[in-house]
FIVO-552430 format. One line per 3 residues: number of its first residue (from 1); for each residue x, y, z of N, C-alpha, C. Coordinates in nm, 4 decimals, m for minus. Layout:
NUM) X/Y/Z/X/Y/Z/X/Y/Z; ... .
end
This chain:
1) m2.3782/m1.9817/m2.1369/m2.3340/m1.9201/m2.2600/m2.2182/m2.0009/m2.3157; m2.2220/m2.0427/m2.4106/m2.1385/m2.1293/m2.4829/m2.0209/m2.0425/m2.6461; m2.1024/m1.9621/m2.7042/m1.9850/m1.9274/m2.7744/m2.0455/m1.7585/m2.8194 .
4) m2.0266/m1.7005/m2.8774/m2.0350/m1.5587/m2.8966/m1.9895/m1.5469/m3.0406; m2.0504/m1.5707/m3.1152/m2.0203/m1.5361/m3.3216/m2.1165/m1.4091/m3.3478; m2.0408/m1.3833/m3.4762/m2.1116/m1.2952/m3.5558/m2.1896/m1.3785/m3.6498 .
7) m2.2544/m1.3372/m3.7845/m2.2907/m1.4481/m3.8284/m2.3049/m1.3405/m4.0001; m2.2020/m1.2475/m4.0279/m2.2006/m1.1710/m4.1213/m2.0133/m1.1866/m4.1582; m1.9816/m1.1607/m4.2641/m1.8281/m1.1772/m4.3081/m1.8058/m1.0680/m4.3572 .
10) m1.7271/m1.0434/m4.3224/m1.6560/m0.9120/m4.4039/m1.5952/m0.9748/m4.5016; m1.4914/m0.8625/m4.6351/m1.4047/m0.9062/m4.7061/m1.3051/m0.9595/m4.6319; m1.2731/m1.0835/m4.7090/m1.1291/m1.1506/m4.7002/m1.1087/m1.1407/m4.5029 .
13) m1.2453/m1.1710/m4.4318/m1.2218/m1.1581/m4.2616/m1.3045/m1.3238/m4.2315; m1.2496/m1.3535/m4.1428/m1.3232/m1.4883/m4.1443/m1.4082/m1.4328/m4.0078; m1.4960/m1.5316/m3.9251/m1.6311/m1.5226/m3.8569/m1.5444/m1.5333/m3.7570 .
16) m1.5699/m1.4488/m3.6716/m1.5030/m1.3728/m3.5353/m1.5643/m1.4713/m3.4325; m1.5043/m1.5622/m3.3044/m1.5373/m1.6463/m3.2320/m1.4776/m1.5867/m3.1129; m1.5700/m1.5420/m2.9552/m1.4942/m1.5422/m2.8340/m1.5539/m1.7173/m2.7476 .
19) m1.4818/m1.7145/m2.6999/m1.5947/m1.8127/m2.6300/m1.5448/m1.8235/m2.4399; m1.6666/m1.8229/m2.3922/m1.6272/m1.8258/m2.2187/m1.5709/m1.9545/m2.1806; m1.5027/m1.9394/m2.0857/m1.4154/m2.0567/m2.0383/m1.4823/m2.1543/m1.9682 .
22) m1.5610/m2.2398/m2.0358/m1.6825/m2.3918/m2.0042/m1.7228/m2.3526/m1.8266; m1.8094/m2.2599/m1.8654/m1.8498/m2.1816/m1.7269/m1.9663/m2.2004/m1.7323; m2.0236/m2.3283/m1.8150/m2.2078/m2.3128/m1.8639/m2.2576/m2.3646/m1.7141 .
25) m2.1598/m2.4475/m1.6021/m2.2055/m2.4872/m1.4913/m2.2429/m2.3606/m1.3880; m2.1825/m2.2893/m1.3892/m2.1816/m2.1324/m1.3301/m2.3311/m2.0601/m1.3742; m2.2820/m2.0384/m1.4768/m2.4292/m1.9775/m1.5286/m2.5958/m2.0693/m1.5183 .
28) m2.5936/m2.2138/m1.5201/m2.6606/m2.2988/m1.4605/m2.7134/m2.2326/m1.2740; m2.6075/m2.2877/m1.2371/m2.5782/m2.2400/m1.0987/m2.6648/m2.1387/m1.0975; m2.6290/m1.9891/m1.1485/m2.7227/m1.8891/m1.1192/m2.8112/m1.8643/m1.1422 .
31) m2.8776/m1.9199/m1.2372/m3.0152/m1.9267/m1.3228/m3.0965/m1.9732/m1.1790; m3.0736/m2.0964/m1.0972/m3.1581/m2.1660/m1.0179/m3.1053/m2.1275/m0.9257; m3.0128/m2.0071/m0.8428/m3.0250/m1.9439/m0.7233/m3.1388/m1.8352/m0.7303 .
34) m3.0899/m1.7239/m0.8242/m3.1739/m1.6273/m0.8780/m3.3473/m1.7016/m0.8658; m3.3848/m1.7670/m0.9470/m3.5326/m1.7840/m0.8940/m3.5338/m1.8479/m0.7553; m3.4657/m1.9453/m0.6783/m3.5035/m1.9889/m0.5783/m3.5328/m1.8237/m0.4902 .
37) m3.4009/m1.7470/m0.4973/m3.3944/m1.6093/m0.3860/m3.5544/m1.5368/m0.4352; m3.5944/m1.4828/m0.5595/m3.6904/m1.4242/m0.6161/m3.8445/m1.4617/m0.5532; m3.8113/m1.6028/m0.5479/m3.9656/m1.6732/m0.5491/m3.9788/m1.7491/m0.4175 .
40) m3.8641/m1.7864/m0.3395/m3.8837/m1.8300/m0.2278/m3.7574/m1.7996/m0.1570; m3.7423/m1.6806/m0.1140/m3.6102/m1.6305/m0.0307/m3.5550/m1.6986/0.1239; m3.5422/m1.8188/0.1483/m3.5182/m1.8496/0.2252/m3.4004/m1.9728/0.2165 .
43) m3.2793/m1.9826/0.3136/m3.2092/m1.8488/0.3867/m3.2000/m1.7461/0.3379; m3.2637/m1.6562/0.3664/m3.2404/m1.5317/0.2813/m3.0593/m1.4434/0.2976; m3.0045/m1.4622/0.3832/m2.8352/m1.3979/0.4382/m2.7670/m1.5348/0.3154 .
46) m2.7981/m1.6561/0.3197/m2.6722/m1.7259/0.2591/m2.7203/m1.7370/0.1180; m2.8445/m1.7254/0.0481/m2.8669/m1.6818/m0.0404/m2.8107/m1.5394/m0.1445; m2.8484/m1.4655/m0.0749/m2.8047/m1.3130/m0.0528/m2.6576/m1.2934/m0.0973 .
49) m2.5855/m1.3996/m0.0057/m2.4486/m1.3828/m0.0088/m2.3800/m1.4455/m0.1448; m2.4632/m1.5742/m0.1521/m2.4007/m1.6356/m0.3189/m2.4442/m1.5467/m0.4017; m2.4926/m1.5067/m0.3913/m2.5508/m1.3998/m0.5516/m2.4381/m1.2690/m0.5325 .
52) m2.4278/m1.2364/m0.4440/m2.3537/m1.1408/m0.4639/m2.2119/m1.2003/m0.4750; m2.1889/m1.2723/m0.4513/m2.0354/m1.3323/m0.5006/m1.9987/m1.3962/m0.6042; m2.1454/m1.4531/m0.6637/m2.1320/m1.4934/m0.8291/m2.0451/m1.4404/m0.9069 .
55) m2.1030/m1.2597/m0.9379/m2.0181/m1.2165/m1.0257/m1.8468/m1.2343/m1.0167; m1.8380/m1.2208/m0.9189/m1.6814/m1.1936/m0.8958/m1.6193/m1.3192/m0.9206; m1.7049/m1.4166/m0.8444/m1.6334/m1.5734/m0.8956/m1.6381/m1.6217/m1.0509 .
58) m1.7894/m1.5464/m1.1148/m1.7254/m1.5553/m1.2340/m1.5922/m1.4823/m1.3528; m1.6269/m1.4211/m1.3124/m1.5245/m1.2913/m1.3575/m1.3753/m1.3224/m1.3152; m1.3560/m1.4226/m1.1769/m1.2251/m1.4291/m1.1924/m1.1659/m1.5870/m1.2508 .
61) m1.2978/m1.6721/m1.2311/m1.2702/m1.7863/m1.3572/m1.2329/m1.7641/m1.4366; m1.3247/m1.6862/m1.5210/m1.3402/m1.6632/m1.6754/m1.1420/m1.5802/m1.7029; m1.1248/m1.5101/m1.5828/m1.0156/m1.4370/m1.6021/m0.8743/m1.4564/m1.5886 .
64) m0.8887/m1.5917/m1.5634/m0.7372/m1.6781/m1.5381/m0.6792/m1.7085/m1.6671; m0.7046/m1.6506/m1.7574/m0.6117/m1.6880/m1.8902/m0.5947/m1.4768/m1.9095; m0.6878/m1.4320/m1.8815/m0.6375/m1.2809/m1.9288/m0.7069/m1.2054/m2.0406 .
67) m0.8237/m1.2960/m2.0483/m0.9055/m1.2569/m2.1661/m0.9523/m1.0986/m2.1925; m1.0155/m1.1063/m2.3451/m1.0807/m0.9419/m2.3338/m1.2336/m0.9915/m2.2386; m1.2355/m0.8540/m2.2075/m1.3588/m0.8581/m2.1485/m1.4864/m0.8699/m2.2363 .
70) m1.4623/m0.9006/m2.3957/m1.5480/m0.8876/m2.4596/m1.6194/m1.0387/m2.4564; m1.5447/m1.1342/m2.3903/m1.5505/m1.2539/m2.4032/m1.6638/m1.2617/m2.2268; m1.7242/m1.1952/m2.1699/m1.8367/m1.1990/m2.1276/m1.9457/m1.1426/m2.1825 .
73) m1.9703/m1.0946/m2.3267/m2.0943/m1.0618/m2.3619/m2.1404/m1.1170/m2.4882; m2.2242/m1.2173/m2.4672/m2.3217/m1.3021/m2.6308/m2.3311/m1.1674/m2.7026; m2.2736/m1.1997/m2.8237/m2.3754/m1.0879/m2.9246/m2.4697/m1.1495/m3.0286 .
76) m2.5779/m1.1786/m3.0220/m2.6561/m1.2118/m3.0993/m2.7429/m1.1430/m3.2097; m2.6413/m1.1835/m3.3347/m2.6746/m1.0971/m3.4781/m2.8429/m1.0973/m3.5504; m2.8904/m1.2320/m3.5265/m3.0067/m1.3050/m3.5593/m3.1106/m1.1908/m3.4167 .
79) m3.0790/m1.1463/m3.3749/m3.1897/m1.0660/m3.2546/m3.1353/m0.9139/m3.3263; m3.1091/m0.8543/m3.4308/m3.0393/m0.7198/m3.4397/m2.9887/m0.7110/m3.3172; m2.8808/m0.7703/m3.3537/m2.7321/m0.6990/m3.2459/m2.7562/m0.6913/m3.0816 .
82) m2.8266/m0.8041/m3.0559/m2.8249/m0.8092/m2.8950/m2.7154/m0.8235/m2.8390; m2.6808/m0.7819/m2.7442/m2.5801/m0.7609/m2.6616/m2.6096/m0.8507/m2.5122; m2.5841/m0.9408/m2.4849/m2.6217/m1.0163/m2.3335/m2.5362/m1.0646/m2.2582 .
85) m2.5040/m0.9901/m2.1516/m2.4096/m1.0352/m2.0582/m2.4325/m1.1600/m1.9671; m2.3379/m1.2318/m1.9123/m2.3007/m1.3339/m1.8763/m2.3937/m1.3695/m1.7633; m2.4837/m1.5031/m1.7930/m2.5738/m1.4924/m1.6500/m2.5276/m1.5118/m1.5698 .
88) m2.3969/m1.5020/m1.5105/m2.3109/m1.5264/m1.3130/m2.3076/m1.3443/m1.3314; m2.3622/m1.2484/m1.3844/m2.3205/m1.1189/m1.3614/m2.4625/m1.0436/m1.3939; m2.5154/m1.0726/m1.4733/m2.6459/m1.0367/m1.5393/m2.7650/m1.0607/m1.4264 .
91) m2.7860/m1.1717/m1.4205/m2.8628/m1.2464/m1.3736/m2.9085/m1.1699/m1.1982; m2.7784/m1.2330/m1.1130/m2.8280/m1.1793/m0.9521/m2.8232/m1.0172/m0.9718; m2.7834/m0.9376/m1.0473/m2.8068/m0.8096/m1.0592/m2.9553/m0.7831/m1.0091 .
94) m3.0580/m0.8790/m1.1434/m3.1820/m0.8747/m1.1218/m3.2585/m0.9199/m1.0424; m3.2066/m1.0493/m0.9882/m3.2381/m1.1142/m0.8919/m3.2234/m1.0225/m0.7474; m3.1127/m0.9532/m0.7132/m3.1152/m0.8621/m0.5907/m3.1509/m0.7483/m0.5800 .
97) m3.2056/m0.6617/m0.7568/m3.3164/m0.5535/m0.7570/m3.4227/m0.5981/m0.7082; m3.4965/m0.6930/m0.7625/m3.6100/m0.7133/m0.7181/m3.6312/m0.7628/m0.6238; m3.5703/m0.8422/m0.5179/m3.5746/m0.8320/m0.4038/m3.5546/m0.7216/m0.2766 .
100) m3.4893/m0.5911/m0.3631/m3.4757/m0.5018/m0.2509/m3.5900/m0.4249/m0.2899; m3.6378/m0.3924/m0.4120/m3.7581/m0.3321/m0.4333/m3.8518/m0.3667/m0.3645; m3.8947/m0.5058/m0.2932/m4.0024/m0.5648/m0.2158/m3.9565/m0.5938/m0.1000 .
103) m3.8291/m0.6161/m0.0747/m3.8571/m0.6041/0.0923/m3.8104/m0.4904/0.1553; m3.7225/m0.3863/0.0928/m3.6341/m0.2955/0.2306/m3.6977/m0.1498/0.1714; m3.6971/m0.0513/0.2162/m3.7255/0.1289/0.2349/m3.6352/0.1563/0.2889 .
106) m3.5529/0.2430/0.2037/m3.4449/0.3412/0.2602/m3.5110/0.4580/0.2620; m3.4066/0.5279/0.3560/m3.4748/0.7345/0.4116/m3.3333/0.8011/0.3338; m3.2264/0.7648/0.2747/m3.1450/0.8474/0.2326/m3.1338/0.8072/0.0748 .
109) m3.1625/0.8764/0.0454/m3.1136/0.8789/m0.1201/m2.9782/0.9178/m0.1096; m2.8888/1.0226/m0.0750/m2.7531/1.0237/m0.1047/m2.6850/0.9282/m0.0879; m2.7059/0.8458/0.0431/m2.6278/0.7665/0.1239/m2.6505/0.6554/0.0280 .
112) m2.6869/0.6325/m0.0531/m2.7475/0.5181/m0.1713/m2.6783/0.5216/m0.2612; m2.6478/0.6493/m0.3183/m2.5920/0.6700/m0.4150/m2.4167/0.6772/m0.3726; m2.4142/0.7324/m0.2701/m2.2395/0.7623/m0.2184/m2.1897/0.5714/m0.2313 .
115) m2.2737/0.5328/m0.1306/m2.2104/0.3657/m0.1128/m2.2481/0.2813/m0.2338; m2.3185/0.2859/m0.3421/m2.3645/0.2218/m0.4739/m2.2036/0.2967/m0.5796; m2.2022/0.4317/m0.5763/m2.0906/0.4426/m0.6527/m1.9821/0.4033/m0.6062 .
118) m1.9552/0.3814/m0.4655/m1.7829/0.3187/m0.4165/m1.8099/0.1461/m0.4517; m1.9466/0.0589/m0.4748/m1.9400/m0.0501/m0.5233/m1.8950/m0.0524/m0.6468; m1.9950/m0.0178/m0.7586/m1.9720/0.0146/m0.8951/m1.8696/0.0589/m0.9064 .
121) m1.7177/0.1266/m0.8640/m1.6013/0.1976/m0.9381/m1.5215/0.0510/m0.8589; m1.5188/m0.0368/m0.7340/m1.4912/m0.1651/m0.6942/m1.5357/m0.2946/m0.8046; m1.5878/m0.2911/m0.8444/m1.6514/m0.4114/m0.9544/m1.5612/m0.3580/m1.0671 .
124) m1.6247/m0.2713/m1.1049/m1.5277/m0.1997/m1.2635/m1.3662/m0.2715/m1.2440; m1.3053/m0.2140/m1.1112/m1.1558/m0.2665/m1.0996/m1.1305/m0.3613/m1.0716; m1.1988/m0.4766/m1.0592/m1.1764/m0.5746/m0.9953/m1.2002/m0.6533/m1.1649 .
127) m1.2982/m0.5796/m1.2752/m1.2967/m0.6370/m1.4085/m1.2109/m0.6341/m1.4623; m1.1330/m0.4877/m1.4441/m1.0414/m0.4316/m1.5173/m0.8815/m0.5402/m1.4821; m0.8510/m0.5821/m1.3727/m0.7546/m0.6723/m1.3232/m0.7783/m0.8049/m1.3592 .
130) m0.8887/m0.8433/m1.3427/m0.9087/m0.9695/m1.4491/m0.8938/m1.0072/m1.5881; m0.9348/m0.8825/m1.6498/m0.9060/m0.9037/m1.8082/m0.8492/m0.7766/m1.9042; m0.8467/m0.8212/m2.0406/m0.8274/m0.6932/m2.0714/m0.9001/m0.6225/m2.1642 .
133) m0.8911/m0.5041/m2.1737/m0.9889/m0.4108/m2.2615/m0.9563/m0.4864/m2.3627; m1.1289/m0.4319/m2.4298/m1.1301/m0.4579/m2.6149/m1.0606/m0.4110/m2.6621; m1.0096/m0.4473/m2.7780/m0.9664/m0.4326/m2.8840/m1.0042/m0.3128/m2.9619 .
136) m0.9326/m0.1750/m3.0031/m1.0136/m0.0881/m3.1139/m1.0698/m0.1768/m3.2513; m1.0114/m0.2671/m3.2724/m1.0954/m0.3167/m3.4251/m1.1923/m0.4018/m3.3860; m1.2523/m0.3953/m3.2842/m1.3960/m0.4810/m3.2242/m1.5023/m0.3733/m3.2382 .
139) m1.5160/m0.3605/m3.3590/m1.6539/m0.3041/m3.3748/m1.7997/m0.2638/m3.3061; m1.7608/m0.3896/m3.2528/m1.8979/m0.3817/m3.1365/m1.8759/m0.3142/m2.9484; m1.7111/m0.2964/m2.9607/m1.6452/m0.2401/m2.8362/m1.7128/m0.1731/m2.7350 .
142) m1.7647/m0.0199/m2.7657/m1.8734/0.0254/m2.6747/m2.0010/m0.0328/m2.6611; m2.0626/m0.1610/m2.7620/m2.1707/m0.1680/m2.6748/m2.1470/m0.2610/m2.5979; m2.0671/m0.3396/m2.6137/m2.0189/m0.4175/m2.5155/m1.9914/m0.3741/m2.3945 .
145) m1.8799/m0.2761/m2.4260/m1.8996/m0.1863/m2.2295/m1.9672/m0.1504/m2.1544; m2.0930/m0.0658/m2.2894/m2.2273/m0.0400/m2.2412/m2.3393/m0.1623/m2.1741; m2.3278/m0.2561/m2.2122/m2.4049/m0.3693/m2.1819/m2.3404/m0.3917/m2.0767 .
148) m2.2435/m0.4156/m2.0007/m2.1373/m0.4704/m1.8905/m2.1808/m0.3488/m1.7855; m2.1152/m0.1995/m1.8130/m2.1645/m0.1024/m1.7249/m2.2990/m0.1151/m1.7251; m2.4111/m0.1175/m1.7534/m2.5543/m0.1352/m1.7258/m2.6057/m0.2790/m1.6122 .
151) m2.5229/m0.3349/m1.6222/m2.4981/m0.4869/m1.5202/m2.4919/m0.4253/m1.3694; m2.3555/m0.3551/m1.4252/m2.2748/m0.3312/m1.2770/m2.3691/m0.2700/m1.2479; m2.4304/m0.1448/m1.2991/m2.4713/m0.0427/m1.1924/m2.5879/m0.0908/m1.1660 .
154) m2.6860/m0.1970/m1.1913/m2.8197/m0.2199/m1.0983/m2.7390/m0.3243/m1.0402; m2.6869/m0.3812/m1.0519/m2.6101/m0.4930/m0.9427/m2.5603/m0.3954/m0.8146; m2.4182/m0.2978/m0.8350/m2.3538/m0.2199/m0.7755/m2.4761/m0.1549/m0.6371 .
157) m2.6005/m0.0846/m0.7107/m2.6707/m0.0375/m0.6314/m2.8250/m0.1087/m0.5576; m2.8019/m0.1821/m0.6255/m2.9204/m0.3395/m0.5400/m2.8065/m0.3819/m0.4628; m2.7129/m0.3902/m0.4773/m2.6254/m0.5152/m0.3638/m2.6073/m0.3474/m0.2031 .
160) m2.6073/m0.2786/m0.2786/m2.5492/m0.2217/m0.1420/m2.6754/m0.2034/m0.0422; m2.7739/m0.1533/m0.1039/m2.8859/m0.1822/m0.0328/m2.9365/m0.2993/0.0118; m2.9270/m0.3785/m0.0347/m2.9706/m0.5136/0.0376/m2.8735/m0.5849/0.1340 .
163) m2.7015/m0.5289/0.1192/m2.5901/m0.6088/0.2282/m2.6704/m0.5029/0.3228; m2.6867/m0.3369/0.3154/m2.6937/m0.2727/0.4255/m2.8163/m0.2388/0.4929; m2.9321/m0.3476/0.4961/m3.0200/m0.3814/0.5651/m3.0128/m0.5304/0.5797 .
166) m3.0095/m0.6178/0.4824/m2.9990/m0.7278/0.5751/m2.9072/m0.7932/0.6644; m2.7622/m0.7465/0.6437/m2.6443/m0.7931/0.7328/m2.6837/m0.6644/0.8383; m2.7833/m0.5688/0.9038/m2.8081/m0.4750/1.0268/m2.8473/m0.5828/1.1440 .
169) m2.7766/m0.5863/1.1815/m2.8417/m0.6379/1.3211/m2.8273/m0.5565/1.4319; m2.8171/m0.4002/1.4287/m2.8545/m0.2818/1.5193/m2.9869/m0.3241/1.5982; m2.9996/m0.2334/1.7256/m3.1250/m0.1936/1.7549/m3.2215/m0.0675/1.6649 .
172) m3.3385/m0.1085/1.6578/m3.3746/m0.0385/1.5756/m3.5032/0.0865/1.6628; m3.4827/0.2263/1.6106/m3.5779/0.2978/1.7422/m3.7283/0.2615/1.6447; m3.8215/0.2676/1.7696/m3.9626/0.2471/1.7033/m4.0389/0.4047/1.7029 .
175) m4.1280/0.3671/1.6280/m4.1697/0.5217/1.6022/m4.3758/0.4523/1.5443; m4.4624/0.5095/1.6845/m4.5989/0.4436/1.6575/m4.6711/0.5427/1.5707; m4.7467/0.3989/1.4872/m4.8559/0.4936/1.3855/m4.9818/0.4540/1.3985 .
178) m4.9980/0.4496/1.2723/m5.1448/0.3585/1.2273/m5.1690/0.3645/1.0729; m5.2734/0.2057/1.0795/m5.2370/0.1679/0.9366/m5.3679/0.2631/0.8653; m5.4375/0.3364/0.7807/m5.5162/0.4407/0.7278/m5.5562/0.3460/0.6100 .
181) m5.4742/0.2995/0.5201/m5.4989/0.2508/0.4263/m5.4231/0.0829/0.3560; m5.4754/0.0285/0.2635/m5.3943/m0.0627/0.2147/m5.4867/m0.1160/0.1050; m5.3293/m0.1764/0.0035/m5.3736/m0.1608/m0.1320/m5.2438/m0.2825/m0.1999 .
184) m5.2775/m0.3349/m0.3254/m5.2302/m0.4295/m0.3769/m5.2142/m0.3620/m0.4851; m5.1086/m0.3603/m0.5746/m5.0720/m0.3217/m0.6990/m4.9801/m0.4259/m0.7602; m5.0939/m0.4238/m0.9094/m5.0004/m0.5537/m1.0349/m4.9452/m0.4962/m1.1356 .
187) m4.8489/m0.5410/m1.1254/m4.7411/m0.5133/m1.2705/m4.8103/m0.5572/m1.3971; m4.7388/m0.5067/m1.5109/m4.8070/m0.5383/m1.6555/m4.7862/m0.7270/m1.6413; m4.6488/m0.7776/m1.5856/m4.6651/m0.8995/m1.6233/m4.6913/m0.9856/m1.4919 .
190) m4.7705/m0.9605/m1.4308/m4.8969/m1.0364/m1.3366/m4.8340/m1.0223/m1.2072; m4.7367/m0.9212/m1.1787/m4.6747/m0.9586/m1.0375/m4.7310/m0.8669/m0.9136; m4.7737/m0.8812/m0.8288/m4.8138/m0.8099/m0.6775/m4.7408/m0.7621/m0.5912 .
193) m4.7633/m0.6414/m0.5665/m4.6902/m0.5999/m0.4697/m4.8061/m0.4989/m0.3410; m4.7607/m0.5622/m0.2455/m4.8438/m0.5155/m0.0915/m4.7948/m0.4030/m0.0526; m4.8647/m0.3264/m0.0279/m4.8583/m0.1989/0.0294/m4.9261/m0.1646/0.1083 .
196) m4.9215/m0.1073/0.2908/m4.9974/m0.0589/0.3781/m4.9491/0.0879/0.3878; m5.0912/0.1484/0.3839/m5.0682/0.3426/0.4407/m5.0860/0.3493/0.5660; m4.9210/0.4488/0.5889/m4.9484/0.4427/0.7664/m4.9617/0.6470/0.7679 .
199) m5.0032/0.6989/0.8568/m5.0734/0.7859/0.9135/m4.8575/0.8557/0.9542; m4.8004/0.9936/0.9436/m4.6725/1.0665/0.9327/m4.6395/0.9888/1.0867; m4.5454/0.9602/1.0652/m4.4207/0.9108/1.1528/m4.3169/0.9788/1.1768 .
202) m4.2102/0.9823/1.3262/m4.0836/1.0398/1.3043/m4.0323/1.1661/1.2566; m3.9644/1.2036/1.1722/m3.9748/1.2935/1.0469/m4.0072/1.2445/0.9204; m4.1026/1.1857/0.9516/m4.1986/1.1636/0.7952/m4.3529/1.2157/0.8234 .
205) m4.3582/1.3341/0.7686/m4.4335/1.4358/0.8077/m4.5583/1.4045/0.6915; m4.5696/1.3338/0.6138/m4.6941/1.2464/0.5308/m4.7315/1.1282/0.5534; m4.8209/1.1087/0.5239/m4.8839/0.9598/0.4963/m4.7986/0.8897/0.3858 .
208) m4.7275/0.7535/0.4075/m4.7038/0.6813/0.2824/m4.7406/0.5554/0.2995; m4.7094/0.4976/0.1696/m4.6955/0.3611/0.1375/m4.5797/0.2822/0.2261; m4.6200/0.1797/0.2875/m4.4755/0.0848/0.2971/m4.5125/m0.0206/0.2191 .
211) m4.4248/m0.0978/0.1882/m4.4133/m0.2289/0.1222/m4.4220/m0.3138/0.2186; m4.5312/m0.4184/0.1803/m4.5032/m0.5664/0.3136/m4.4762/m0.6746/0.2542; m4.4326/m0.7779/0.2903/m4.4791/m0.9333/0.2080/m4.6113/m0.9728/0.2581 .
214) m4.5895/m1.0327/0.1193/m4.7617/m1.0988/0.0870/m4.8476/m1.1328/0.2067; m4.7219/m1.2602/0.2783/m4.8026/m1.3303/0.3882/m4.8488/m1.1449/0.4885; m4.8021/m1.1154/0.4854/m4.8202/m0.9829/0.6455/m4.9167/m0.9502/0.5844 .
217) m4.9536/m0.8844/0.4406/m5.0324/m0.7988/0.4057/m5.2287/m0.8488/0.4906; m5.2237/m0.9442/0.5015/m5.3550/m0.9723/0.5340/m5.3967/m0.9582/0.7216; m5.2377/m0.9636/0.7188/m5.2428/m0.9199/0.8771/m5.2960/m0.7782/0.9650 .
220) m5.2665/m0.6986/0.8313/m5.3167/m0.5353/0.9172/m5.4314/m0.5107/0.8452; m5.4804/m0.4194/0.9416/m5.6237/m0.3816/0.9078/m5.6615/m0.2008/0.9024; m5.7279/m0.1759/0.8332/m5.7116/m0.0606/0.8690/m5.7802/m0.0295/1.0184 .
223) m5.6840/0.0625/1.0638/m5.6947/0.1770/1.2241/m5.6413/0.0867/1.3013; m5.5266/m0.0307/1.2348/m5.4860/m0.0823/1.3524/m5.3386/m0.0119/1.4152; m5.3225/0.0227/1.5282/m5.2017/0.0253/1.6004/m5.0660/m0.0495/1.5477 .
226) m4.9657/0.0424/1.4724/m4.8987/m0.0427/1.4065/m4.7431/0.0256/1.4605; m4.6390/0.0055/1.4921/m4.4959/0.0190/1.4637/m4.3764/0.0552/1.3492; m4.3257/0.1268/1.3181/m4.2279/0.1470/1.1839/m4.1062/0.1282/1.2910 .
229) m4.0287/m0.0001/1.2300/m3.8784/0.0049/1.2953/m3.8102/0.0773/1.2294; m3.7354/0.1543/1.2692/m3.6560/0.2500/1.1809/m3.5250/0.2430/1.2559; m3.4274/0.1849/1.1512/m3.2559/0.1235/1.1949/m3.1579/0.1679/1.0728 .
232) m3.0367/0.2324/1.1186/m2.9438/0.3421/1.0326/m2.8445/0.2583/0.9639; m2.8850/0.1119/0.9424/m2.7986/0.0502/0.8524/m2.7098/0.0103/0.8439; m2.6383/m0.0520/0.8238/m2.4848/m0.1620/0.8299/m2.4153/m0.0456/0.7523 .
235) m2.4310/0.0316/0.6572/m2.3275/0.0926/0.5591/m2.3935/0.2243/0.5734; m2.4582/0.2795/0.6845/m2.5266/0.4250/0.6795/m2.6203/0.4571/0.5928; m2.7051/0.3819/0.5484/m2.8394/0.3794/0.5009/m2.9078/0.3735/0.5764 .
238) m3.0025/0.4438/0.6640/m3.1208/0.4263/0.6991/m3.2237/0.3873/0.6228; m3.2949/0.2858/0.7205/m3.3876/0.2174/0.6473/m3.4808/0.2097/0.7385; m3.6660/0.1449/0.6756/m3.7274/0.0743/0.8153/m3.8231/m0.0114/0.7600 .
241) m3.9111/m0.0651/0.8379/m4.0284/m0.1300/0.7953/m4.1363/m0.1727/0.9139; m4.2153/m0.1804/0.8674/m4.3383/m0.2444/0.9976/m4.3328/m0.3220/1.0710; m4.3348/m0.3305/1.2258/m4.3318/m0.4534/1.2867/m4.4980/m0.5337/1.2997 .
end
């Protein structure tokens, strides 16, 4: 991201300019972690770990002069009023949703939400010390916040789920099933996702779906003798998946 204009004048106001602090190497940077992690996750822990430290390293670049925080979001007038946050913050947000969507299953929804909101109100302050609030005569003020808070919180709650299964290196208890069913499902824009049905486990008193990667999916069969590791998480998320 290189500069942030309006491209409309008010009376007697000249054309409003923020611009990020020559961080286009940063945002480079994340563009080609983000697909490497997405499309070929391996190391997946030191991968994992730069993405989640992007934001902050950008945010405290960008924040060594004291800027508004408005000076991380493009507004692009020519798109009706897009609003696009900074790809070192934007970017691995999406990059570490969609990786936890396909590899990890959590069993607690609260415990998701308790440790996702102590991230998200940690990011917020850690913005808030870097720079400073907009301006009331910035017109565009709340959507700007709005665009920034919408960052944090799929970042905030993809990162906690994914530090608190993949940094687990617990023992995990096993709990035997069997595989009943399996099935492939495509997204509108061509993407696959593997799914095997295993027969109630544990206290999972139904049949569900787990998620596998691709390569495994061809590995089970149905009525085969299968395993669910089930391990309580680095941050008290329980989670599991198939061995």
């Amino acid at each position: 991201m290189k500069v942030i204009k309006t491209n409309k004048k008010a009376k007697n106001q000249s054309i409003i300019v923020y611009k990020l602090h020559q961080l286009d190497w940063l945002e480079y940077i994340s563009i080609g972690l983000c697909l490497w992690f997405v499309f070929y996750p391996r190391p997946y822990d030191y991968l994992l770990l730069a993405l989640l430290l992007l934001p902050f390293v950008g945010m405290f670049l960008n924040g060594l002069n004291k800027p508004s925080i408005a000076s991380l979001v493009e507004i692009d007038r020519d798109a009706k009023d897009e609003y696009d946050v900074a790809d070192f913050i934007d970017l691995p947000a999406w990059a570490i949703v969609v990786r936890t969507l396909l590899d990890y299953e959590t069993d607690s929804f609260v415990a998701v939400i308790t440790a996702g909101t102590i991230a998200f109100v940690g990011i917020c302050l850690f913005l808030l010390v870097t720079h400073q609030q907009i301006s009331d005569s910035n017109k565009d003020k709340w959507w700007i916040y709005g665009s920034i808070v919408f960052s944090f919180f799929i970042y905030s709650y993809s990162a906690v789920i994914a530090v608190n299964c993949s940094f687990d290196y617990s023992e995990p208890k096993e709990y035997k099933t069997e595989v009943i069913d399996k099935r492939i499902s495509r997204s509108r824009k061509g993407g696959r996702y593997y799914y095997v049905r295993v027969k109630p486990w544990g206290h999972h008193y139904d049949a569900e779906d787990i998620s596998v990667a691709r390569e495994e999916y061809e590995e089970y069969q149905i009525n085969d003798k299968v395993a669910v590791e089930y391990k309580e998480g680095l941050l008290g998320i329980p989670w599991y998946y198939l061995d």
